[in-house]
Structures are given as C-alpha cells and as structure tokens.
C-alpha positions, 0 to 999 in steps of 0.5 A: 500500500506504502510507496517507495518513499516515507510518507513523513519528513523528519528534519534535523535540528541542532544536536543539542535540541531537546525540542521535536516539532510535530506536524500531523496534519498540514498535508492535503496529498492523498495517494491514487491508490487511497483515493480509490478506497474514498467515496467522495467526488473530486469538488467534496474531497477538496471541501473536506481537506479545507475542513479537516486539514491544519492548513500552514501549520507546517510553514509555522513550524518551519519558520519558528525552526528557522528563528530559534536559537537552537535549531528545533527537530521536525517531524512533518507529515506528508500525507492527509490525515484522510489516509491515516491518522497518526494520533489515533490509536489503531485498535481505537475502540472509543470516542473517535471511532463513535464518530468514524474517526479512528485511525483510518476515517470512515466519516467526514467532519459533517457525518458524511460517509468517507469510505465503507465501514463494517458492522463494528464501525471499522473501515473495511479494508483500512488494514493494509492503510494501517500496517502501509502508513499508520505502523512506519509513522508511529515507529519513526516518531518513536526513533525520533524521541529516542534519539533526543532521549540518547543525545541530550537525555530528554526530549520535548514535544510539541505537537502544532495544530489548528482548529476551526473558529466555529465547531464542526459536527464530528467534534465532541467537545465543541460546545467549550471555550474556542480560544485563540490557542488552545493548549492541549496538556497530559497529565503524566507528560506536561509539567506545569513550566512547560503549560506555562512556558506555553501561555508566556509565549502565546501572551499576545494572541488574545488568550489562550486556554487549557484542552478546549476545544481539544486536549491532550498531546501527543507521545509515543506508547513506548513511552506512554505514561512512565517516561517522564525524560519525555515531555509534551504540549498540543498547540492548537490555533485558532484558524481565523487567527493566521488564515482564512476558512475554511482552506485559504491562504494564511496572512499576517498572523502566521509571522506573528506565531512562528515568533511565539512558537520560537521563543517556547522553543528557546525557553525549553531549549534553555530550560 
C-alpha cells in the first residue's frame, strides 16, 4: 500500500535540541491508490481537506525552526490525515471511532460517509492503510524521541495544530471555550513550566486556554505514561487567527506565531 518513499519528513535540528516539532496534519496529498478506497467526488474531497486539514501549520513550524536559537527537530507529515491518522490509536475502540474517526476515517467532519465501514464501525479494508502508513509513522516518531532521549537525555514535544473558529459536527467537545490557542496538556507528560512556558509565549494572541476545544498531546506508547525524560504540549490555533476558512491562504498572523512558537522553543531549549 506504502510507496517507495516515507510518507513523513523528519528534519534535523541542532544536536543539542531537546525540542521535536510535530506536524500531523498540514498535508492535503492523498495517494491514487487511497483515493480509490474514498467515496467522495473530486469538488467534496477538496471541501473536506479545507475542513479537516491544519492548513500552514507546517510553514509555522518551519519558520519558528528557522528563528530559534537552537535549531528545533521536525517531524512533518506528508500525507492527509484522510489516509491515516497518526494520533489515533489503531485498535481505537472509543470516542473517535463513535464518530468514524479512528485511525483510518470512515466519516467526514459533517457525518458524511468517507469510505465503507463494517458492522463494528471499522473501515473495511483500512488494514493494509494501517500496517502501509499508520505502523512506519508511529515507529519513526518513536526513533525520533529516542534519539533526543540518547543525545541530550530528554526530549520535548510539541505537537502544532489548528482548529476551526466555529465547531464542526464530528467534534465532541465543541460546545467549550474556542480560544485563540488552545493548549492541549497530559497529565503524566506536561509539567506545569512547560503549560506555562506555553501561555508566556502565546501572551499576545488574545488568550489562550487549557484542552478546549481539544486536549491532550501527543507521545509515543513506548513511552506512554512512565517516561517522564519525555515531555509534551498540543498547540492548537485558532484558524481565523493566521488564515482564512475554511482552506485559504494564511496572512499576517502566521509571522506573528512562528515568533511565539520560537521563543517556547528557546525557553525549553534553555530550560
């Protein structure tokens, strides 16, 4: 199912970097071959990679990397989200999957069939997109955080999303605060210096807020709740504040995040 190449881009940082930059859904590429298994016209496929993609966020990532003062690690990826998603887990059995949005979607963000699913509500025939896309990811995130933990003792990540002004259908939790940046946080794996790292950074955006609309933030299972060398922060953006929706082009705000993003990363850097 997997082409030759990886479906991610991991990008080096200085070698003293804790920082890992994580950039799951920035991408609208849908391979041929996953393409067939989606059952959407060309003109509602577009519709919902506006919907559901986290446009720019990759360019935000980049340019905070290029302003650091230690070059921060990345790890973008290339493909939609639509073909899998790599911050769900592949035998989910709740919440995302209600709304058929586990690791391989079946719906859309308006409840829309994406592919076929079975009485269980798993896509049929999402395996091979599973073991093609889903396992290599997940495995090259884990090489990536062990690498950091190997070289400098600790790694940090942090994970860059964005999240729509008004709530989509398939949101859970849409009926909480929608500020503008979301600061998705774990119990286990992000400190309280490095929330508030977070909100020092992101001051000067109009607020930020605490796992609402989304939470949580992103490790790898090997080290999954007893780790605690790994740290991690979810950054979700408000939309309306760097581009215009839903999929347009990204303004001014975008500069003005990449500098915030930045600085989080020099102070954990430093930290």
């Amino acid at each position: 199912m997997n082409d030759a190449s990886p479906s991610y881009r991991f990008l080096p940082g200085a070698p003293e970097s804790p920082v890992l930059l994580h950039v799951p859904h920035s991408s609208r590429v849908i391979p041929a071959a996953v393409r067939d298994g989606i059952v959407l016209d060309d003109a509602a496929l577009e519709r919902e990679l506006d919907h559901i993609t986290d446009g720019h966020t990759d360019r935000i990532a980049e340019q905070a990397a290029d302003r650091s003062a230690v070059r921060p690690w990345r790890f973008v990826n290339q493909l939609s989200r639509l073909v899998i998603d790599p911050e769900r887990f592949p035998d989910e059995r709740e919440e995302m999957l209600a709304v058929g949005m586990g690791a391989v979607y079946t719906r859309t963000t308006h409840g829309e069939v994406l592919r076929a699913a079975g009485p269980d509500g798993l896509p049929l025939g999402g395996q091979p997109l599973i073991d093609g896309y889903f396992h290599p990811y997940a495995d090259a995130m884990t090489d990536a955080v062990t690498d950091r933990l190997d070289a400098v003792g600790r790694a940090v990540v942090i994970d860059v999303h964005s999240y729509p002004t008004g709530p989509l259908p398939y949101e859970l939790h849409g009926d909480g605060p929608r500020p503008p940046v979301c600061l998705g946080s774990d119990a286990f794996h992000t400190p309280p210096g490095l929330l508030g790292a977070a909100e020092d950074a992101f001051a000067g955006f109009g607020g930020t807020g605490v796992n609402s609309p989304f939470g949580g933030a992103y490790v790898p299972l090997t080290y999954y709740g007893h780790d605690r060398r790994v740290t991690a922060l979810m950054i979700e953006i408000r939309r309306d504040v760097y581009m215009a929706e839903p999929g347009g082009a990204a303004g001014p705000g975008l500069g003005r995040l990449a500098d915030a993003l930045a600085r989080l990363v020099d102070v954990l850097t430093s930290a």
